[in-house]
N, CA, C and O atoms as a GROMACS GRO file, in nm:
protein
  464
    1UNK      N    1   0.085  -0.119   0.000
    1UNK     CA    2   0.000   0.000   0.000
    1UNK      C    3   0.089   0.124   0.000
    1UNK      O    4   0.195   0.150   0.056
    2UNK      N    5   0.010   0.192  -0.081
    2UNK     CA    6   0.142   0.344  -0.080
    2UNK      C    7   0.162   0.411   0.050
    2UNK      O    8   0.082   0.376   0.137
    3UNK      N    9   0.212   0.460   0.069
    3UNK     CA   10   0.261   0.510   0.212
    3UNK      C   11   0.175   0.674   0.230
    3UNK      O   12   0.189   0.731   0.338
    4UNK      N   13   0.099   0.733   0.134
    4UNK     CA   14   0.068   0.862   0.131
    4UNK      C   15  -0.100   0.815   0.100
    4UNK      O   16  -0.179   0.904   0.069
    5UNK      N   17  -0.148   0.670   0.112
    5UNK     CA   18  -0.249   0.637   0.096
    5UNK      C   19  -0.398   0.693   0.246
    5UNK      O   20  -0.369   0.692   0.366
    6UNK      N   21  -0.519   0.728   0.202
    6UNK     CA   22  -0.599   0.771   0.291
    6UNK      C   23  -0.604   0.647   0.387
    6UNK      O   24  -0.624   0.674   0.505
    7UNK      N   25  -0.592   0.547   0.362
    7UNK     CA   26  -0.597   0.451   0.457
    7UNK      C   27  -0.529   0.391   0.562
    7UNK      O   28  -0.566   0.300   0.637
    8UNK      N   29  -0.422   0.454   0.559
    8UNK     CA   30  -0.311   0.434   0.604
    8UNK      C   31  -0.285   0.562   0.735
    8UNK      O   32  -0.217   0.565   0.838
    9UNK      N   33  -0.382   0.664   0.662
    9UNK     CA   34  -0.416   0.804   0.787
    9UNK      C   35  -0.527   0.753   0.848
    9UNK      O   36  -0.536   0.806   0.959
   10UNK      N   37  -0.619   0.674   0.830
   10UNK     CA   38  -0.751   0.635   0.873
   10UNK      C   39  -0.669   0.542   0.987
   10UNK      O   40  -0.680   0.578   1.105
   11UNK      N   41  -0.614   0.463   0.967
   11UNK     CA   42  -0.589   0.350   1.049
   11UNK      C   43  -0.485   0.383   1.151
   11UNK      O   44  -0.450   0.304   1.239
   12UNK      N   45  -0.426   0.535   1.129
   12UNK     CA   46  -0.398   0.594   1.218
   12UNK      C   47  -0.446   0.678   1.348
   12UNK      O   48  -0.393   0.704   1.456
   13UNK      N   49  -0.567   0.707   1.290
   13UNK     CA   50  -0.606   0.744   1.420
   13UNK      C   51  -0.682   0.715   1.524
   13UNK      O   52  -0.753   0.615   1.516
   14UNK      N   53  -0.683   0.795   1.643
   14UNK     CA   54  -0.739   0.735   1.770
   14UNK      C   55  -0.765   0.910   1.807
   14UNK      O   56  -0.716   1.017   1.770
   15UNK      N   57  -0.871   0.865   1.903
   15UNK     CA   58  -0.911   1.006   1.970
   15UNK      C   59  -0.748   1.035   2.055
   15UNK      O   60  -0.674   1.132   2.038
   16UNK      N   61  -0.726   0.909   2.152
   16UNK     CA   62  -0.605   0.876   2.242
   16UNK      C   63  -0.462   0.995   2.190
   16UNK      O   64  -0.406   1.084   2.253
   17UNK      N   65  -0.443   0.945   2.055
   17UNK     CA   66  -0.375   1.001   2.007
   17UNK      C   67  -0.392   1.116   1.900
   17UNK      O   68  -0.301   1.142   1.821
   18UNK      N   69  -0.526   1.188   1.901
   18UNK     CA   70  -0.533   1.322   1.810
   18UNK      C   71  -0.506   1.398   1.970
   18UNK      O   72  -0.425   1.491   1.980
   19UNK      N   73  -0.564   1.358   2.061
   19UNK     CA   74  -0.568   1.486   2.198
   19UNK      C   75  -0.371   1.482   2.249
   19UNK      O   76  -0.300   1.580   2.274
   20UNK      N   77  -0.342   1.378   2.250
   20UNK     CA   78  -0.218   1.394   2.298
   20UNK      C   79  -0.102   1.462   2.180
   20UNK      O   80  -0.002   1.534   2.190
   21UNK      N   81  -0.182   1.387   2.054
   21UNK     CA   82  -0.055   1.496   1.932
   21UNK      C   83  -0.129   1.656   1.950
   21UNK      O   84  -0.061   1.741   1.893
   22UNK      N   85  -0.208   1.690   1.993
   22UNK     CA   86  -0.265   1.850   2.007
   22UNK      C   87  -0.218   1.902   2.109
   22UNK      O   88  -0.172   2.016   2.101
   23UNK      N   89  -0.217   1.814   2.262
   23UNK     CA   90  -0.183   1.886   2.341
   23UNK      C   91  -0.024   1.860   2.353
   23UNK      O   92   0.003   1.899   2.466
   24UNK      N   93   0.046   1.832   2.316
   24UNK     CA   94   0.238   1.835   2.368
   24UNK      C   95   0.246   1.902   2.239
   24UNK      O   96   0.365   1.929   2.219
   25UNK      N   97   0.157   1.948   2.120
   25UNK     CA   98   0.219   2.018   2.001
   25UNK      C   99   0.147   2.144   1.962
   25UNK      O  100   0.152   2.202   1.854
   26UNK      N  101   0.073   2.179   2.080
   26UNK     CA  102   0.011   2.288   2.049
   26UNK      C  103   0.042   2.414   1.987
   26UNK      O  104  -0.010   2.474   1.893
   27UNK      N  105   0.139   2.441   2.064
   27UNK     CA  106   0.166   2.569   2.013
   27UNK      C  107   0.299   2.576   1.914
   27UNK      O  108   0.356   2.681   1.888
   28UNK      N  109   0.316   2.519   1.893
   28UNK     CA  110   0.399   2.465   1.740
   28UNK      C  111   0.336   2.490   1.641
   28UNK      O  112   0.364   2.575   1.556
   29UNK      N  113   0.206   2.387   1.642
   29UNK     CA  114   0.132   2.423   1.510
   29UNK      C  115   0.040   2.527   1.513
   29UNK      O  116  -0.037   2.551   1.420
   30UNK      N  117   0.046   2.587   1.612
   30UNK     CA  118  -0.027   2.751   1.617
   30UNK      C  119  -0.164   2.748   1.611
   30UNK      O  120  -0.216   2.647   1.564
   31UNK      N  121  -0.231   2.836   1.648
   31UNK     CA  122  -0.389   2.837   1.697
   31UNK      C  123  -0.484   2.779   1.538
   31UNK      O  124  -0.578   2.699   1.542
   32UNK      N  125  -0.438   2.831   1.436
   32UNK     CA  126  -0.576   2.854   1.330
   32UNK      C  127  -0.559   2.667   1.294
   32UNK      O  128  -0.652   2.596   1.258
   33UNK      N  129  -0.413   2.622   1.316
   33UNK     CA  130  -0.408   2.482   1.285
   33UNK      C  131  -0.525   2.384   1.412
   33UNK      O  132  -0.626   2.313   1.401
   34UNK      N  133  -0.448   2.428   1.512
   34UNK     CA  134  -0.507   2.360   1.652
   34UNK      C  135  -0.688   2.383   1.636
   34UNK      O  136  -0.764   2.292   1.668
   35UNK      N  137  -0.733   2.501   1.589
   35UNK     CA  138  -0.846   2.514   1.592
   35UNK      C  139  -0.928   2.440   1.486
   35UNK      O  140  -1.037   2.386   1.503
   36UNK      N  141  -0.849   2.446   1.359
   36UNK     CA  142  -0.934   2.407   1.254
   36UNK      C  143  -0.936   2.248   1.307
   36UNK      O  144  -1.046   2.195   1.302
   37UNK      N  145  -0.842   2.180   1.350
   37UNK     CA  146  -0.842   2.028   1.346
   37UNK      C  147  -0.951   1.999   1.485
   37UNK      O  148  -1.012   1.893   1.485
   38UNK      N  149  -0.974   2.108   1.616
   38UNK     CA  150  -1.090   2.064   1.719
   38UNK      C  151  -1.205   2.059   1.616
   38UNK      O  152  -1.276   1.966   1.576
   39UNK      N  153  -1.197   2.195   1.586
   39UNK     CA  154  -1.344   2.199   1.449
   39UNK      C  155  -1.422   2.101   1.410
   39UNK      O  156  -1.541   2.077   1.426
   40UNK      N  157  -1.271   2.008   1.314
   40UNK     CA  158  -1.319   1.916   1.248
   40UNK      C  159  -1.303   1.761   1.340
   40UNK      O  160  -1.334   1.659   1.279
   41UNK      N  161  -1.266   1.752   1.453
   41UNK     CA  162  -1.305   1.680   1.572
   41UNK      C  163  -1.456   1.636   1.574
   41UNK      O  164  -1.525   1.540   1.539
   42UNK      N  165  -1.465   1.726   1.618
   42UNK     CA  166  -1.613   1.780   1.681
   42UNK      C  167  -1.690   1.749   1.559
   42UNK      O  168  -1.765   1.658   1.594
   43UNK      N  169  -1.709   1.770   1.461
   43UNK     CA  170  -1.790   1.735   1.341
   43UNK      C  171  -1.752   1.553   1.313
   43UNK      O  172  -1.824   1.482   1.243
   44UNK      N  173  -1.676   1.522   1.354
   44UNK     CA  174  -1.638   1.348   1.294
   44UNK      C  175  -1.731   1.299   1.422
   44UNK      O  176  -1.803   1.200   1.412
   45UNK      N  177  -1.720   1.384   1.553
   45UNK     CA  178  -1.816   1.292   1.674
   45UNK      C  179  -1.932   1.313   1.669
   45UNK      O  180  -2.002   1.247   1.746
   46UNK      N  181  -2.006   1.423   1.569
   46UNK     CA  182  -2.174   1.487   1.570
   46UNK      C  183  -2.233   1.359   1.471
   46UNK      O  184  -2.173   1.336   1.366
   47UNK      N  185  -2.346   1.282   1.506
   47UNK     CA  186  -2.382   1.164   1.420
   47UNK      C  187  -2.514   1.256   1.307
   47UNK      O  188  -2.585   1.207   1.219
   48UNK      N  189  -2.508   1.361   1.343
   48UNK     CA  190  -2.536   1.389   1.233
   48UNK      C  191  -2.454   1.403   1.066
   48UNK      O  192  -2.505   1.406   0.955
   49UNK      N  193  -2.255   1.413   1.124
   49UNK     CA  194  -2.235   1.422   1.000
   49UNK      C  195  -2.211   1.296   0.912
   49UNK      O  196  -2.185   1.194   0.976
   50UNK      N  197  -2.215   1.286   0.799
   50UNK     CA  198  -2.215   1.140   0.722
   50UNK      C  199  -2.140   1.073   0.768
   50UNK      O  200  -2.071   1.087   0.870
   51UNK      N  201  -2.147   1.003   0.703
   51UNK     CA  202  -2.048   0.882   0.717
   51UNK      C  203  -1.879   0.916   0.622
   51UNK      O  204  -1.763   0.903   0.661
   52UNK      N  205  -1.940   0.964   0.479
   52UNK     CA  206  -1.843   0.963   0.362
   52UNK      C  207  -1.748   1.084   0.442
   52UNK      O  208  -1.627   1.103   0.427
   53UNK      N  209  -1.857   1.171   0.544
   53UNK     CA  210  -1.723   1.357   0.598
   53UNK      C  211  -1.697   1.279   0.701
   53UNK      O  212  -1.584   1.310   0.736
   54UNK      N  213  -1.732   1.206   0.762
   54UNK     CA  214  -1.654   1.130   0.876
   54UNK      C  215  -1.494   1.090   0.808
   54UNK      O  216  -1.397   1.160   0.836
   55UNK      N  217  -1.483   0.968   0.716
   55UNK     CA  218  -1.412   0.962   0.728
   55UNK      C  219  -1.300   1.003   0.652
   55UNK      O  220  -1.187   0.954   0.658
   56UNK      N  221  -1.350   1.118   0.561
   56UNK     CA  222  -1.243   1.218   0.521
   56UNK      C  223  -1.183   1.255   0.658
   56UNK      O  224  -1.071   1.222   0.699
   57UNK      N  225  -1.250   1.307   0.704
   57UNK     CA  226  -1.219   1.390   0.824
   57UNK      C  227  -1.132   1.284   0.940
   57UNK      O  228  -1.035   1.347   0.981
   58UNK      N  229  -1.136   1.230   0.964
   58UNK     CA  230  -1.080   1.061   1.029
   58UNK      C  231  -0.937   1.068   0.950
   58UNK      O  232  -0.840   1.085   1.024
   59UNK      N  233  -0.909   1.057   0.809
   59UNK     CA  234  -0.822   1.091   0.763
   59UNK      C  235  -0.723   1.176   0.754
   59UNK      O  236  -0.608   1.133   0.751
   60UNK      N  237  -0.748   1.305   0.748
   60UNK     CA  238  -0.692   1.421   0.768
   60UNK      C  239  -0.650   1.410   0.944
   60UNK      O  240  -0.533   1.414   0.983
   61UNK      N  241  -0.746   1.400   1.019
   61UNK     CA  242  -0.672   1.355   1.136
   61UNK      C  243  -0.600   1.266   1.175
   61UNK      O  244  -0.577   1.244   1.294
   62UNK      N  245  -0.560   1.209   1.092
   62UNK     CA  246  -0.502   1.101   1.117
   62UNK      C  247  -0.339   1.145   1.072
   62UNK      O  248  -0.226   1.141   1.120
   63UNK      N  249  -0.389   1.177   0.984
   63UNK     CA  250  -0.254   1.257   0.897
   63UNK      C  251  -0.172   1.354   0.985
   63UNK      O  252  -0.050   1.367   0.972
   64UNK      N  253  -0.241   1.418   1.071
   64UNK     CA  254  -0.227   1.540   1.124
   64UNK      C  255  -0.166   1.438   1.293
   64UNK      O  256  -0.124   1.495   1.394
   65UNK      N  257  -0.177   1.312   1.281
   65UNK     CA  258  -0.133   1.253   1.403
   65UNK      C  259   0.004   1.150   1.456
   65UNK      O  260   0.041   1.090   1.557
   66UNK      N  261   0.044   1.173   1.332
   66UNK     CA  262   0.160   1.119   1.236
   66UNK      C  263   0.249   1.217   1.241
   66UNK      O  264   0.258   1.329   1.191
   67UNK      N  265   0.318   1.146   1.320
   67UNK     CA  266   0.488   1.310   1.307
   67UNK      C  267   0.523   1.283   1.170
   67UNK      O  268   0.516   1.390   1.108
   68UNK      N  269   0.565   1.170   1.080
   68UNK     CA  270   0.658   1.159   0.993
   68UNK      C  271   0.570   1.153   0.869
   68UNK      O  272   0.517   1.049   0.830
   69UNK      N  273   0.558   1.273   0.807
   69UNK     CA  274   0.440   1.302   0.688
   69UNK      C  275   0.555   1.378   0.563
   69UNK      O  276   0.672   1.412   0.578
   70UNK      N  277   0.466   1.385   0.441
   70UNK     CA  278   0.572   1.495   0.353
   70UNK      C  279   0.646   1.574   0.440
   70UNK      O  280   0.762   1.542   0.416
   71UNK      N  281   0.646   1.672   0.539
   71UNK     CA  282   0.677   1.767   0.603
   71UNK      C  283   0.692   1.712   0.734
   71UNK      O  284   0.596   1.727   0.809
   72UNK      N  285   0.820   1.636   0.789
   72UNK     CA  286   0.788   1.615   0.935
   72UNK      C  287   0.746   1.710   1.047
   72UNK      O  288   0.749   1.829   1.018
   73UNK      N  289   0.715   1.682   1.148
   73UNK     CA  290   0.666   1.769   1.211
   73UNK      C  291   0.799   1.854   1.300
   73UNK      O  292   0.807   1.971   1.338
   74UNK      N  293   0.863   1.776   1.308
   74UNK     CA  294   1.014   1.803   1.327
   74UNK      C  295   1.068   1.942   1.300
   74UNK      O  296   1.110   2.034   1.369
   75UNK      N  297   1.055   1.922   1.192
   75UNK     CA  298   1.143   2.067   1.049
   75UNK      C  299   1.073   2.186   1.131
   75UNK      O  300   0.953   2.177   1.157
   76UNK      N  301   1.146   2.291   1.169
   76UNK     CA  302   1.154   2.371   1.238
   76UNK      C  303   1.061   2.478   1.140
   76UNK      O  304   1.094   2.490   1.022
   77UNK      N  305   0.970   2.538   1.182
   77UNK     CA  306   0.913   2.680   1.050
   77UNK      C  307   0.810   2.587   0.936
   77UNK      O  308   0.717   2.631   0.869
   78UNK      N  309   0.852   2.474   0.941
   78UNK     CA  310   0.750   2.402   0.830
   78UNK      C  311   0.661   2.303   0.828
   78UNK      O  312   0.570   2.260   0.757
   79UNK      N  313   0.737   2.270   0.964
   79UNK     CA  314   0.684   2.128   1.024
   79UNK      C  315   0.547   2.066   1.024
   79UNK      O  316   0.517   1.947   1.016
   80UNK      N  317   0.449   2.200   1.038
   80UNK     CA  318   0.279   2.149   1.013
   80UNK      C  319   0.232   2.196   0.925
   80UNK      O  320   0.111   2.185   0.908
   81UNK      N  321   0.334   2.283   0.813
   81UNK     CA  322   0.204   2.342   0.713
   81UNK      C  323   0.157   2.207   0.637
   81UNK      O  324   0.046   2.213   0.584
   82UNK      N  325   0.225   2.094   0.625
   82UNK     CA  326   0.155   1.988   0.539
   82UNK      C  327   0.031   1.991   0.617
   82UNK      O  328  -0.070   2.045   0.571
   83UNK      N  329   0.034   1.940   0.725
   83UNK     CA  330  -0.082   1.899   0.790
   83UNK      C  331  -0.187   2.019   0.781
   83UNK      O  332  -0.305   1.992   0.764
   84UNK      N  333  -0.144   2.151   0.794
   84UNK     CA  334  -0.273   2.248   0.789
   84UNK      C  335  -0.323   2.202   0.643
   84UNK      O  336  -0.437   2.166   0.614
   85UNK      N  337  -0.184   2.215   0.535
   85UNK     CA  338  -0.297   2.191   0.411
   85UNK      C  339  -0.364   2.115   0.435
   85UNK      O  340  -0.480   2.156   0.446
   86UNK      N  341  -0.345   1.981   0.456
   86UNK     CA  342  -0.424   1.864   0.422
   86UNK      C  343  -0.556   1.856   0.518
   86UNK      O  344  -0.633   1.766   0.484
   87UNK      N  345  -0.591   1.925   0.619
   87UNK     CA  346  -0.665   1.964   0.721
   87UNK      C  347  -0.782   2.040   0.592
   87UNK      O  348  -0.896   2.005   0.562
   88UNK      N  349  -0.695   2.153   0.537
   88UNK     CA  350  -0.752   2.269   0.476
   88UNK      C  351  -0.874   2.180   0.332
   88UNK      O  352  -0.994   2.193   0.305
   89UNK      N  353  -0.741   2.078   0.267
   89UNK     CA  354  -0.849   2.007   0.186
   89UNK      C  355  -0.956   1.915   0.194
   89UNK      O  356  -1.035   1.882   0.105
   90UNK      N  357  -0.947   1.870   0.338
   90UNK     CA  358  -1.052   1.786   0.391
   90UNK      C  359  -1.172   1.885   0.406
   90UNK      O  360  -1.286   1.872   0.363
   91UNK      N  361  -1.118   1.985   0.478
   91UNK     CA  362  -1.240   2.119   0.513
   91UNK      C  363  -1.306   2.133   0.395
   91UNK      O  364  -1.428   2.125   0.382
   92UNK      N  365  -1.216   2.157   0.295
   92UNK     CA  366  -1.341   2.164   0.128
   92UNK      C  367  -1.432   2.063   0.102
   92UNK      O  368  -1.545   2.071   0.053
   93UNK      N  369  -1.369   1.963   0.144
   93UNK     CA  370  -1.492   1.861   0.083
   93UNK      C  371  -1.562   1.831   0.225
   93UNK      O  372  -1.612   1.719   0.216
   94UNK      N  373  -1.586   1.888   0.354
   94UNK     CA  374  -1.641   1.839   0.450
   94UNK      C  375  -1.711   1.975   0.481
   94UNK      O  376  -1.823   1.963   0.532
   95UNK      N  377  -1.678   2.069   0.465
   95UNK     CA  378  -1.718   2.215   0.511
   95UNK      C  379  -1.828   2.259   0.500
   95UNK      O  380  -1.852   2.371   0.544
   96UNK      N  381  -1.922   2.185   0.442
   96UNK     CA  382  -2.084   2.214   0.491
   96UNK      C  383  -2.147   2.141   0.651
   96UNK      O  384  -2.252   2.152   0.714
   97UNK      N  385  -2.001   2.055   0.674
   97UNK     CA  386  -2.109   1.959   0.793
   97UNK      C  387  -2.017   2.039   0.938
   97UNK      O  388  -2.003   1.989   1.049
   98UNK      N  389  -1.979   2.140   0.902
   98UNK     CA  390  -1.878   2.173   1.018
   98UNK      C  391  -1.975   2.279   1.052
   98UNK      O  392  -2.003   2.376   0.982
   99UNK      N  393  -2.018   2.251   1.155
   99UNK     CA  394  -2.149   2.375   1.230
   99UNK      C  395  -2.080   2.485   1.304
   99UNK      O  396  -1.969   2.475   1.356
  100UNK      N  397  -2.159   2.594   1.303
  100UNK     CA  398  -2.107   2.644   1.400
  100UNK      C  399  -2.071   2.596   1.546
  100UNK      O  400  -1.963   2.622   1.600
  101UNK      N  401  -2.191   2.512   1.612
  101UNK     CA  402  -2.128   2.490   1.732
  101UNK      C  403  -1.995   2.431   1.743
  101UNK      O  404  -1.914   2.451   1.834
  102UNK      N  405  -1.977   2.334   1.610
  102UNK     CA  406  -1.828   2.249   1.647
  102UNK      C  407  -1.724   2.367   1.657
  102UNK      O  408  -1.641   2.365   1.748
  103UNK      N  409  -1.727   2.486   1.549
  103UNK     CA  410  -1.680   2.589   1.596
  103UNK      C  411  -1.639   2.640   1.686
  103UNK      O  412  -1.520   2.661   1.713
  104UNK      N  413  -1.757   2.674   1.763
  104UNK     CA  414  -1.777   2.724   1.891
  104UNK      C  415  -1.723   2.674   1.993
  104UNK      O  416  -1.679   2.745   2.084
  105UNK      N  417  -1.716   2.527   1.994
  105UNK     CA  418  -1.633   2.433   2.098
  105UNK      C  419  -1.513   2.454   2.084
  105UNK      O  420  -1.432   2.443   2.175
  106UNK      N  421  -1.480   2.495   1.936
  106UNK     CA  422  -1.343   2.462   1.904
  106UNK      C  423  -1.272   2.531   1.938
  106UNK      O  424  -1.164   2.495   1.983
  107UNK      N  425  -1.321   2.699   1.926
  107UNK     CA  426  -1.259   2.880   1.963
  107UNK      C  427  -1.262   2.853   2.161
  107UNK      O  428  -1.207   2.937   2.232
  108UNK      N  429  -1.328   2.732   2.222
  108UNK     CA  430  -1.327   2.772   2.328
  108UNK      C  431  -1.231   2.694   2.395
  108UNK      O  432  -1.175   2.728   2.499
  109UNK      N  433  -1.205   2.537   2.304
  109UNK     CA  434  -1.103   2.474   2.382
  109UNK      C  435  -0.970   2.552   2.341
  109UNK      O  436  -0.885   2.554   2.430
  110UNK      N  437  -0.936   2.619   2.218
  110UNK     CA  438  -0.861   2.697   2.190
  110UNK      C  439  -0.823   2.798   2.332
  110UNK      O  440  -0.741   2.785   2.423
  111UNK      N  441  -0.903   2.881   2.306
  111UNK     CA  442  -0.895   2.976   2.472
  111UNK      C  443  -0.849   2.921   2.555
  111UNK      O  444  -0.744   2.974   2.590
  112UNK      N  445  -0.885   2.810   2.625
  112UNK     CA  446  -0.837   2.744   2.725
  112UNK      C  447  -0.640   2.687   2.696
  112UNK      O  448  -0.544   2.704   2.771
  113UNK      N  449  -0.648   2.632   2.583
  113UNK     CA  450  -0.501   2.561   2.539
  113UNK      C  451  -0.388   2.685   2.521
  113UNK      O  452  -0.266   2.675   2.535
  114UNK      N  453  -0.453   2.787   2.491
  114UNK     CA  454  -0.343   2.889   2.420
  114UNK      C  455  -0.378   3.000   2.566
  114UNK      O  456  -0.332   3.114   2.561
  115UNK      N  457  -0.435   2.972   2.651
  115UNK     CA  458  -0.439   3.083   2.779
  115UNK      C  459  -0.474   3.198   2.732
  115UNK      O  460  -0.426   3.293   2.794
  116UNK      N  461  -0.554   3.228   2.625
  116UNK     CA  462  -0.616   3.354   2.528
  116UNK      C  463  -0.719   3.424   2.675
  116UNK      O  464  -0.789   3.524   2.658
   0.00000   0.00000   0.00000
């Protein structure tokens, strides 16, 4: 299986490990990253959203939970823009099921993580 395959980010993730890669890397990958990925948290746990934005979204987090991606997370200055993109292209194809409230949760666990 290719190594840059969606399935391979799917089978990566765990709640276990999206909260612990967010919280010891928070402020690395900087608020609009940290926020967009609670966002889209919060929309993969609402059973209202599908199934098909679930597991885009499952994906992209998954991706985003993975130090060793195109861009390790490592590389100093660059380390998460892969992951924001790939966050960013999941958001296109998922971005009608992202409500405001997941939002709303998201700007607030933000506040709390970044001491805003």
């Amino acid at each position: 299986m290719d190594e840059l395959s969606h399935e391979n980010y799917v089978d990566a993730y765990s709640d276990d490990g999206f909260w612990h890669k967010l919280t010891g890397h928070y402020k690395k990958a900087g608020i609009k990253l940290v926020e967009l990925a609670i966002s889209m948290y919060y929309a993969m746990r609402d059973n209202d959203t599908p199934k098909w934005a679930t597991t885009i979204i499952v994906g992209a987090l998954g991706y985003f939970i993975l130090p060793v991606d195109i861009i390790p997370d490592f590389v100093p200055i660059a380390g998460f823009t892969d992951d924001f993109m790939m966050l960013s292209v999941a958001l296109a194809a998922v971005g009608l099921h992202i409500k405001n409230e997941h939002k709303d949760k998201a700007k607030d666990k933000v506040i709390r993580l970044f001491h805003l």
